[in-house]
C-alpha positions as CSV (number, residue, x, y, z in Angstrom):
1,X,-23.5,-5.0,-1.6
2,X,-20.0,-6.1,-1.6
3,X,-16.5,-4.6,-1.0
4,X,-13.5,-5.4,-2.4
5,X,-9.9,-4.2,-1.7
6,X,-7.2,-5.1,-3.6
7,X,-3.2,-4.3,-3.5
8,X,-1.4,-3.2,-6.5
9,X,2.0,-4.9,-7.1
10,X,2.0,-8.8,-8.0
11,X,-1.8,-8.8,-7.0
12,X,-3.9,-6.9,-9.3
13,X,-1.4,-6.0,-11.4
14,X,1.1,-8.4,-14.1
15,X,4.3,-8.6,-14.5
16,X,4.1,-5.3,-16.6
17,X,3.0,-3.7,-13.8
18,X,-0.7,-3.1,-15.7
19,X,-4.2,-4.5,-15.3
20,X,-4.6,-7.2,-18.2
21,X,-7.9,-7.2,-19.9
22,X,-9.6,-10.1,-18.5
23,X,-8.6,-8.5,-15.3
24,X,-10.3,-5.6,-16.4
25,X,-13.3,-7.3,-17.8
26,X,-13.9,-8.9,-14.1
27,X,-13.8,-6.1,-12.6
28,X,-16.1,-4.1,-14.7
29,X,-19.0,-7.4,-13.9
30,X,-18.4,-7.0,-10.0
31,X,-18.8,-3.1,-10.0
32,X,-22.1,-3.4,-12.7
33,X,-23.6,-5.7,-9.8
34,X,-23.9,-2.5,-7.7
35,X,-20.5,-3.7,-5.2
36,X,-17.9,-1.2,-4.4
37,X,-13.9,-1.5,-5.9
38,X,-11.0,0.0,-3.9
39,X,-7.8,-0.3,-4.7
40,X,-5.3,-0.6,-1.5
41,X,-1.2,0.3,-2.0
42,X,1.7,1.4,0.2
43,X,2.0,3.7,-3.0
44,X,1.4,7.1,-2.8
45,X,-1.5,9.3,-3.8
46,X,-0.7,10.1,-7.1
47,X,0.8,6.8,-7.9
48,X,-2.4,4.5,-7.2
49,X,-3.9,7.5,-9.1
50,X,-1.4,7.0,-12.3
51,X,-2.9,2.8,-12.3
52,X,-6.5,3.7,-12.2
53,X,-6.3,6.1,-15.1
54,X,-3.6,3.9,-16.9
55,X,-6.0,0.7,-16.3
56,X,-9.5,3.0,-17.3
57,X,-10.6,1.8,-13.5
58,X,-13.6,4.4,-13.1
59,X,-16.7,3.3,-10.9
60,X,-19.4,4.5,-9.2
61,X,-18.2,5.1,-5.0
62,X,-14.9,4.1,-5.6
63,X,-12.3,4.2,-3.0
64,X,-8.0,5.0,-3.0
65,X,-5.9,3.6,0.2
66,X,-2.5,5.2,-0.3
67,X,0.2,4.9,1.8
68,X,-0.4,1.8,3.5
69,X,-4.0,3.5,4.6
70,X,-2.4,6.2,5.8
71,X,-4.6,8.1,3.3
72,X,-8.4,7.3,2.3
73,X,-9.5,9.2,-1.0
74,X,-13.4,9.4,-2.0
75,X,-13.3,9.2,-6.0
76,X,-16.9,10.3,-6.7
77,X,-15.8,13.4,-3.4
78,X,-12.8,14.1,-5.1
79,X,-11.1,14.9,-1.8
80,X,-9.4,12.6,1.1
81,X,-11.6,11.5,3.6
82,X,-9.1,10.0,6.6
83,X,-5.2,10.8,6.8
84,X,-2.8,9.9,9.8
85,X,0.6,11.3,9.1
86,X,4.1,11.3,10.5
87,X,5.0,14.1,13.1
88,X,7.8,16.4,12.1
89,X,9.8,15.2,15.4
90,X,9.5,11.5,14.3
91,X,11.0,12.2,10.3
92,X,14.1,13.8,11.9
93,X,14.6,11.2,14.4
94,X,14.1,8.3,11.9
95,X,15.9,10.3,8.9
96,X,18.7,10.2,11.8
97,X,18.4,6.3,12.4
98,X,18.8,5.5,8.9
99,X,21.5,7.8,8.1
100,X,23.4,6.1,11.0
101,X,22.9,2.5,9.7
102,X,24.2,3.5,5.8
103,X,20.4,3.1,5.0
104,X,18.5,5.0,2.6
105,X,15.7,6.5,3.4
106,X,13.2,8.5,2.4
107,X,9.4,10.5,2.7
108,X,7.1,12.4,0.8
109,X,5.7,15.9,0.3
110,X,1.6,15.3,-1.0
111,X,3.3,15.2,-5.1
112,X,7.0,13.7,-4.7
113,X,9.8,12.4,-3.3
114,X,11.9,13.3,-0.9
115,X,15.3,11.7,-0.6
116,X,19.1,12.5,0.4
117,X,20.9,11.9,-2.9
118,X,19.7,10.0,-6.2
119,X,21.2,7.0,-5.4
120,X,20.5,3.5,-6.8
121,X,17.5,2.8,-4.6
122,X,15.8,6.0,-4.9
123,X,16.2,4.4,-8.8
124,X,15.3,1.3,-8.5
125,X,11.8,3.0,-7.1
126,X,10.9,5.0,-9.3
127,X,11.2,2.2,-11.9
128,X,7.3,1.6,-10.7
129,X,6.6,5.1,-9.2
130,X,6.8,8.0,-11.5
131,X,7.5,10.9,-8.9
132,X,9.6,13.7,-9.4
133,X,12.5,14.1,-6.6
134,X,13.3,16.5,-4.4
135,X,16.8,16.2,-2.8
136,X,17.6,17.5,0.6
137,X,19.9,17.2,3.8
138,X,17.0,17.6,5.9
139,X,13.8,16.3,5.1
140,X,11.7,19.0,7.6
141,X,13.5,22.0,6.0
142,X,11.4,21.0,2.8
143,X,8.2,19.4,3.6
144,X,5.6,21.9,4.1
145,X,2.8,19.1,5.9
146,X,3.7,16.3,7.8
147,X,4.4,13.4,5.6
148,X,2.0,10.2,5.3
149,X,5.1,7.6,5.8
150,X,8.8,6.9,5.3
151,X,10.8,4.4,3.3
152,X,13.9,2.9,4.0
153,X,15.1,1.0,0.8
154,X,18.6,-1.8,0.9
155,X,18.3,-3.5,-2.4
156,X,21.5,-5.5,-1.8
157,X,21.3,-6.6,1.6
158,X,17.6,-6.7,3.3
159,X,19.0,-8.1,6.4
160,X,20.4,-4.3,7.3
161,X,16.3,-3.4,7.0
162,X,15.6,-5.9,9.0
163,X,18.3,-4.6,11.9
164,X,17.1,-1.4,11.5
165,X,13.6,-2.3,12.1
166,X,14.6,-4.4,15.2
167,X,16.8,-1.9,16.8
168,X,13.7,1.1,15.8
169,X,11.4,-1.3,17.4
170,X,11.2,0.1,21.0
171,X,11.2,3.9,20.1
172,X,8.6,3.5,17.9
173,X,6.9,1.8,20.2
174,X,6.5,4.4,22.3
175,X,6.1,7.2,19.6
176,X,3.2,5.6,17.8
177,X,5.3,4.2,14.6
178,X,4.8,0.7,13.0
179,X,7.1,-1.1,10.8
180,X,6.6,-3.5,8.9
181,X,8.0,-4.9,4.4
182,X,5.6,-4.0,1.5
183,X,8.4,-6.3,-0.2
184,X,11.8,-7.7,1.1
185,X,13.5,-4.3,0.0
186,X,11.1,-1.8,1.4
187,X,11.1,-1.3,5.1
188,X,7.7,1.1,5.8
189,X,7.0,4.1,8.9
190,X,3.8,4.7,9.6
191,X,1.7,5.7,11.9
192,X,-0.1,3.1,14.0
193,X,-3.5,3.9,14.2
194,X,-3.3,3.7,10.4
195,X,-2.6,0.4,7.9
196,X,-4.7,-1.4,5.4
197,X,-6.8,-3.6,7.7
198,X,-7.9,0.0,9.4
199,X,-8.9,1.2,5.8
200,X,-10.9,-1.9,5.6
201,X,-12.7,-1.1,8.8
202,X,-13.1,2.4,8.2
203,X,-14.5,2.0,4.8
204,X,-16.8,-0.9,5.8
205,X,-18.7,1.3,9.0
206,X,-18.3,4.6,6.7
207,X,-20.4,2.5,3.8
208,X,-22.4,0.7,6.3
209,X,-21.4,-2.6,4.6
210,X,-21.5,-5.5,7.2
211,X,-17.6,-6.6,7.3
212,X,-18.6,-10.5,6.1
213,X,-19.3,-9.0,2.6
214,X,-15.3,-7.5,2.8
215,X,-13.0,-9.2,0.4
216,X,-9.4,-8.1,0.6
217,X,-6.3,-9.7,-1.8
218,X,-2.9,-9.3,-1.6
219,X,1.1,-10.9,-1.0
220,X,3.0,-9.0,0.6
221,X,3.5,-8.9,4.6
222,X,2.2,-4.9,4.4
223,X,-1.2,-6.7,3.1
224,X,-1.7,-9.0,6.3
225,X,-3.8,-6.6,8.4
226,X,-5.8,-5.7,5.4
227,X,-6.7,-9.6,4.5
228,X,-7.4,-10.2,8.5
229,X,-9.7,-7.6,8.9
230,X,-12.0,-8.2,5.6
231,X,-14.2,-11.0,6.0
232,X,-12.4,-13.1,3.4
233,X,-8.9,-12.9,3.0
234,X,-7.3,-13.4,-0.3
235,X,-3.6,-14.2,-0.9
236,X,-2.3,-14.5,-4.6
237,X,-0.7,-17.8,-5.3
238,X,2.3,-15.6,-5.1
239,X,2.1,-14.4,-1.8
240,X,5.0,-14.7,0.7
241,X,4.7,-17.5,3.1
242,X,3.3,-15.4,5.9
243,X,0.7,-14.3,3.9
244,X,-0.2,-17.2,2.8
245,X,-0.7,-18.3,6.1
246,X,-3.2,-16.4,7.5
247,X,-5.3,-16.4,4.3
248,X,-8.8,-17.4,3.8
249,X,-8.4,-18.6,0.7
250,X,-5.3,-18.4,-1.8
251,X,-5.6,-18.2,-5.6
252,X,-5.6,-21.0,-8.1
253,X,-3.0,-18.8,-10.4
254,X,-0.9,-15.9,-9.9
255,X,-0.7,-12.6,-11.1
256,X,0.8,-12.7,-14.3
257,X,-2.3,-15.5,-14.8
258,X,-5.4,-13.3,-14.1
259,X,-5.0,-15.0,-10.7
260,X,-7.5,-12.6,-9.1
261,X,-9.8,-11.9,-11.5
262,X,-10.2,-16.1,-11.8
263,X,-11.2,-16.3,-8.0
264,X,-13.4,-13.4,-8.4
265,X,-15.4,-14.5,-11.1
266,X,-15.7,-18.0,-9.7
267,X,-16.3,-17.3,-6.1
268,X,-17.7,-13.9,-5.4
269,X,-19.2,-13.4,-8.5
């Protein structure tokens, strides 16, 4: 048996954000061959949730990774099966941060989003993630669990996430927060225990599937961990440099080309 995890944005999906049909088509030979399909997104919960029905991507012991594996959901359990989430103490003092620094940022309640004001980033968001909004001056006054993660969003000037990050990098540190882009505009929180390459693990010893028959794909720098810890690392032709990088092996094509679904059915399957 075989296991493979694959991010969302410019990986699986194309350039209309949807799973083409020879994508689909590859996908559906790889599961039929008894091997297990997880899809693996700094996305939330009910986003990854809106692509698999979207895409018809329904398989025996399938697996969600939300949040940057923050949150593990058992399809065939209906029910999560490993969160790590944000303590209250740590939203106010980042929501604090970020207010300081003219950033936006935001979290989440288990359905939507939680933000300051409806600004232009909180819109350019939600062009991919269809989440109702909650607005608020305090993000603890309305969240009624501790969150999953926070987002800080510049889409004019990523160099301000990046200062924000470097100047957050002690304190979280020491308070068990990591940091790290899901794409040059989208600075991530989340706790450190958690992260793809952890869902990879988890999921691996949880199935009792030896971690050499792991396959992981993605391109952005928040999909890193996830392609280290599988046994063969995938970066789209599209990848960031970084990513690239570290990669086992790097697709012929890229997303908007099937790029995935090409290495899958020449190399795994």
């Amino acid at each position: 048996m075989k296991i493979l995890f694959t991010d969302l944005d410019e990986t699986l999906l194309n350039e209309n954000s949807s799973v083409s049909p020879r994508t689909k088509e590859i996908i559906d030979r790889f599961t039929k061959e008894g091997n297990i399909f997880v899809l693996s997104s700094g996305r939330s919960l009910d986003s990854v949730k809106e692509v698999q029905e979207k895409a018809g991507l329904f398989y025996p012991g399938m697996y969600l990774v939300a949040y940057n594996g923050c949150l593990i959901y058992s399809c065939d359990e209906d029910k999560n099966i490993l969160e790590y989430r944000l303590p209250f103490s740590t939203v106010d003092y980042l929501q604090e941060a970020a207010t300081r620094a003219g950033i936006h940022i935001q979290t989440y309640t288990d359905h939507e989003i939680v933000a300051l004001e409806n600004d232009e980033h909180v819109q350019f968001y939600k062009r991919r993630i269809h989440q109702n909004l909650i607005l608020t001056d305090r993000f603890t006054s309305v969240l009624t669990r501790e969150p999953c993660k926070m987002l800080a969003i510049d889409i004019h000037d990523p160099k301000k996430l990046e200062k924000l990050g470097a100047d957050l990098a002690h304190w979280n540190a020491s308070h068990g927060v990591q940091t790290f882009f899901s794409n040059p505009y989208l600075l991530e929180f989340i706790d450190i225990r958690a992260g793809k390459g952890s869902a990879v693990k988890y999921l691996c010893e949880h199935l009792g599937i030896d971690i050499a028959d792991s396959y992981a794909a993605g391109d952005q720098e928040n999909d890193i961990s996830m392609l280290q810890a599988a046994g063969c690392g995938i970066a789209m032709k599209n990848a960031v440099p970084q990513v690239l990088r570290i990669a086992d092996a790097v697709t012929q094509y890229d997303n908007t080309e099937d790029g995935l679904a090409r290495y899958i059915e020449k190399y795994i399957l």
